[in-house]
N, C-alpha and C positions, 0 to 999 in steps of 0.2 A: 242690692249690692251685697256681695260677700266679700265675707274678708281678706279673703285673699286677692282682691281685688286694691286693698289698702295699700299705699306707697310711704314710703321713708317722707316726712315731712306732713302726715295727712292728720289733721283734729279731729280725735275719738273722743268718746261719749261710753265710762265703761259702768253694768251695770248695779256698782253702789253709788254711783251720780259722782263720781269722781272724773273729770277731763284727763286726758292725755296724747301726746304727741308719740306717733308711729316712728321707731328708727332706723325702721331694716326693709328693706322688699320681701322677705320671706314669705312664702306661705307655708299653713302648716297649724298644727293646735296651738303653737307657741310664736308669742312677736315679742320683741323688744320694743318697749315704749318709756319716753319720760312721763311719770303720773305725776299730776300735780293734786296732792291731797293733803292729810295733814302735814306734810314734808312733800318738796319736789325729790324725786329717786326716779330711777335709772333701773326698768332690771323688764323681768320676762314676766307677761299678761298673757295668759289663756284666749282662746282665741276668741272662745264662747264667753268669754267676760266684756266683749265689746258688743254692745248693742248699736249703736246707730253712731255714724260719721258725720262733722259738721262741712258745710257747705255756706256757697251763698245765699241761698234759700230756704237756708236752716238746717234742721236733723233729718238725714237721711235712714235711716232702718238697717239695721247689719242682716243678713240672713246667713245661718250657718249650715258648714256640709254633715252629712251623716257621721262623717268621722270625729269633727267637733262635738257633735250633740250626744254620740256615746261617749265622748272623754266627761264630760260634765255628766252624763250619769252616774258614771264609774266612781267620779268623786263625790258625787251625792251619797252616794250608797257607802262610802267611808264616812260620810259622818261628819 
């Protein structure tokens, strides 16, 4: 599944082990999600920071596009 396949209502799985909840249909490097972590917040999740979608048969795996997986280099290499 990729991410852009994620719909407004759908329980992600982001990859510091923090959960959160999809708010937008958008595709794109960028979603609005509520994270629930040390505080529940409201704001924008890379796209590439969602690893895998929960389900009724558990964690399903995020796969990302080329254009995500260069956004997340670009800011590796910032540091």
């Amino acid at each position: 599944m990729f991410t852009n396949e994620l719909k407004k209502g759908d329980k992600v799985r982001l990859g510091n082990g923090w959960d959160a909840i999809i708010w937008d249909n958008k595709k794109g490097d960028i979603r609005m999600a509520e994270v629930h972590g040390f505080f529940t917040e409201i704001g924008s999740v890379y796209s590439h920071d969602i690893i895998a979608k929960y389900t009724d048969s558990g964690l399903v795996p995020i796969e990302h596009t080329k254009s995500q997986l260069k956004l997340r280099d670009r800011i590796v290499e910032f540091g």
